[in-house]
C-alpha positions as CSV (number, residue, x, y, z in Angstrom):
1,X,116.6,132.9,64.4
2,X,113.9,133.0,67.0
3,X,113.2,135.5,69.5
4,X,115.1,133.5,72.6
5,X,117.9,133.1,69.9
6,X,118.1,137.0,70.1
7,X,117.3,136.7,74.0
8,X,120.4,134.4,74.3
9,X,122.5,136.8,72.1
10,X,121.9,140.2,74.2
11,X,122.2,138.4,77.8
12,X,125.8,137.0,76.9
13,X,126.9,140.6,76.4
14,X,128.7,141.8,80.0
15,X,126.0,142.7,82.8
16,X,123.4,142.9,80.7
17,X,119.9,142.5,82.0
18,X,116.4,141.3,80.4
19,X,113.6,143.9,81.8
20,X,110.4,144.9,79.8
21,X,109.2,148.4,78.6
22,X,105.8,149.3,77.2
23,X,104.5,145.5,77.3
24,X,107.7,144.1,75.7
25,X,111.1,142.6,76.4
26,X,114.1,144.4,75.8
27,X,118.2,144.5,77.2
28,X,119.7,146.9,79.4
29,X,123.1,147.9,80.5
30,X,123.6,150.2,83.6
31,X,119.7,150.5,83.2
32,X,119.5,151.8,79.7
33,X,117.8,149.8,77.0
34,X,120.3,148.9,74.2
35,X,117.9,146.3,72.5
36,X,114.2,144.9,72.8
37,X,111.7,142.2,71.5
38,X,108.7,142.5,70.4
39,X,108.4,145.6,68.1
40,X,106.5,146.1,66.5
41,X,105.4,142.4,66.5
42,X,106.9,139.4,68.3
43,X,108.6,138.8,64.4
44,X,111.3,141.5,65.1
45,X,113.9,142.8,67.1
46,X,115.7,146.2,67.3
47,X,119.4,147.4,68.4
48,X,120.1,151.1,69.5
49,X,122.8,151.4,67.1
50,X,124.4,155.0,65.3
51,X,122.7,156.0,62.2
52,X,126.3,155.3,61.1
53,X,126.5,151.8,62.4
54,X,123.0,151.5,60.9
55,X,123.6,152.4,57.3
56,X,126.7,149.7,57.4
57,X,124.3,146.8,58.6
58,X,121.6,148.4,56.4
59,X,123.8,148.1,53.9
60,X,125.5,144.4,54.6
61,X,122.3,142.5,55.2
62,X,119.0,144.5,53.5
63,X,117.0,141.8,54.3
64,X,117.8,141.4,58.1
65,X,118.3,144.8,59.4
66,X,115.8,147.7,58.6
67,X,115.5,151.6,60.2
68,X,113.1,152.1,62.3
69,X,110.4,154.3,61.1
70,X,110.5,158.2,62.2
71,X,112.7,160.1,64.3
72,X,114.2,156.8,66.9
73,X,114.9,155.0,63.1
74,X,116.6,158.6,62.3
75,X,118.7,158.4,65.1
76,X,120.0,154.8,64.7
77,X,117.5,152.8,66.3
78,X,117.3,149.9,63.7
79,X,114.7,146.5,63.6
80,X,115.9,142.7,63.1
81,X,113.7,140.7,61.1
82,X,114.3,136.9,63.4
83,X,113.6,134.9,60.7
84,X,116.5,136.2,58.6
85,X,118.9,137.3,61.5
86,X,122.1,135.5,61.2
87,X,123.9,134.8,64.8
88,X,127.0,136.3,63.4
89,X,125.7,139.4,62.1
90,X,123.5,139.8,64.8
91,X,125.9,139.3,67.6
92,X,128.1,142.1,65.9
93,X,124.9,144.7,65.9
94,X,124.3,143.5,69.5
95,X,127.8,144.4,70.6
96,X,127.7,147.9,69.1
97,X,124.3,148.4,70.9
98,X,125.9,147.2,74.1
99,X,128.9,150.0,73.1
100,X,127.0,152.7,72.7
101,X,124.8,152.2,75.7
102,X,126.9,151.1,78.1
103,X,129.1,152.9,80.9
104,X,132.2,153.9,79.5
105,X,134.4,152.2,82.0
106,X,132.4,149.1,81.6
107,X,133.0,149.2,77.5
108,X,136.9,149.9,78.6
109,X,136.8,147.0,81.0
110,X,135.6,144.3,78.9
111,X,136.5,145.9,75.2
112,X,134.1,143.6,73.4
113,X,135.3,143.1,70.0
């Protein structure tokens, strides 16, 4: 997967938005970041998940997702390695990211499952 690949996957989710933060791409819904690019080299990604929703995808694919070091990897926030990120898999962390992040009448409106 490349990193438009992941682009392309977090823009299809419902009003989300491409901005940048600290020199690198990331997604935002009602103006709060549920994924970026970029970090901590152009070869990953990372999805604001649950450290519950972590340790599943942790768990499901070892080699694609991977906790974030320190406290943000603590709290959920977990990295995608692009070049073994499966659309699939991917989409599915994307969505939970979006869930968590999003307004709760905008999660209730379009349910994304």
């Amino acid at each position: 997967m490349t990193a438009d690949d992941f682009r392309n996957l977090a823009l299809s989710l419902p009003e989300a938005v491409e901005s940048a933060h600290m020199g690198h791409p990331d997604f935002r819904v009602g103006g709060k970041i549920f994924a970026t690019l970029g970090v901590p080299d152009k070869d990953w990604g990372m999805v604001k998940l649950t450290p519950q929703q972590q340790q599943q995808v942790v768990h499901e694919e070892p080699e694609m997702f991977v906790p974030v070091k320190g406290g943000w990897g603590r709290r959920g926030a977990t990295n995608v390695r692009l070049q073994k990120a499966k659309k699939q898999p991917l989409l599915e962390a994307l969505s939970a990211a979006w869930r968590n992040t999003a307004p709760k009448k905008l999660v209730q409106q379009f349910e994304i499952e």
